[in-house]
C-alpha positions in Angstrom: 0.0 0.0 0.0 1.3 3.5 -0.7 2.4 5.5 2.0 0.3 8.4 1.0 -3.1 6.3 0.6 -2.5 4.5 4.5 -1.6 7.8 6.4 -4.7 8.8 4.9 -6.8 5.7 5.8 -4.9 6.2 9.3 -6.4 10.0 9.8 -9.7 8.5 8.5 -9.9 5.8 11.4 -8.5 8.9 13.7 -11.5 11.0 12.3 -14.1 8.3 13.0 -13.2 7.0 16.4 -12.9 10.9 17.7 -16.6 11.1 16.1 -18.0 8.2 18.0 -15.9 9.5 21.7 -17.4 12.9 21.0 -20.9 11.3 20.5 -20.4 9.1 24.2 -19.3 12.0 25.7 -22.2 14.1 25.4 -24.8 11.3 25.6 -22.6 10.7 29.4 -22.9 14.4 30.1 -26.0 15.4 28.8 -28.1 13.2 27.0 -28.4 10.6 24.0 -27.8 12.7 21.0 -28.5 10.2 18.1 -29.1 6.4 18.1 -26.1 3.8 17.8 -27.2 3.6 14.4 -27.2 6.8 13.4 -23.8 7.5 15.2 -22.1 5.1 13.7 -23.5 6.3 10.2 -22.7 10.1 10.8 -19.0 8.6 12.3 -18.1 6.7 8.9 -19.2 9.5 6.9 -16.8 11.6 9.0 -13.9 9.2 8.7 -14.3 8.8 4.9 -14.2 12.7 4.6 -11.1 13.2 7.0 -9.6 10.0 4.9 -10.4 12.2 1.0 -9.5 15.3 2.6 -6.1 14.1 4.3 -5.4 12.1 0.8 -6.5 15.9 -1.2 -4.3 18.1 1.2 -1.2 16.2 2.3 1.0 16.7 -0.6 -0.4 20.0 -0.5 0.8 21.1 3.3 4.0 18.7 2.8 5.0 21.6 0.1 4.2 24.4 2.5 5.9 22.8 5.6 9.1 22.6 3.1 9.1 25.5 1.7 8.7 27.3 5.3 11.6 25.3 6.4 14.0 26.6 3.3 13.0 30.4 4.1 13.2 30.4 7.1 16.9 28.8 6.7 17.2 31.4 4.1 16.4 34.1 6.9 19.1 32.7 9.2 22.3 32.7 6.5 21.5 28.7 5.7 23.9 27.9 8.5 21.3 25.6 9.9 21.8 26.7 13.7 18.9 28.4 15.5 19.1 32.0 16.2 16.8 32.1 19.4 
């Protein structure tokens, strides 16, 4: 499997399982919010949209995090030791 496809998978499981503890919670606190049913439903269409946006947007903020690192290196001489 690519790398890129099961870090995506991975956030996707992260997505859904934070979904279904965000769901207990309240129904502990306060009351049931939604059936099991329908909070496993509304947790697995989470999960699939935090897996096909992680997969859209990795690449994507990989890019930005590199180029951030190269100006900021830029900014300090490119002698790689921190100025603070």
């Amino acid at each position: 499997m690519e790398p890129r496809t099961k870090s995506a998978l991975l956030w996707g499981a992260v997505g859904f399982m934070a979904f279904l503890v965000l769901v207990q919670g309240y129904a502990l606190v306060v009351e049931p919010l939604v059936t099991i049913t329908q909070g496993g439903a509304v947790a697995v269409l989470v999960g699939a949209a935090t897996a096909v946006s992680a997969y859209a947007l990795e690449h994507r903020i990989a890019a930005w995090s590199a180029r951030r690192v190269a100006d900021e290196t830029e900014s300090h001489g490119g002698d790689s030791k921190s100025k603070s």
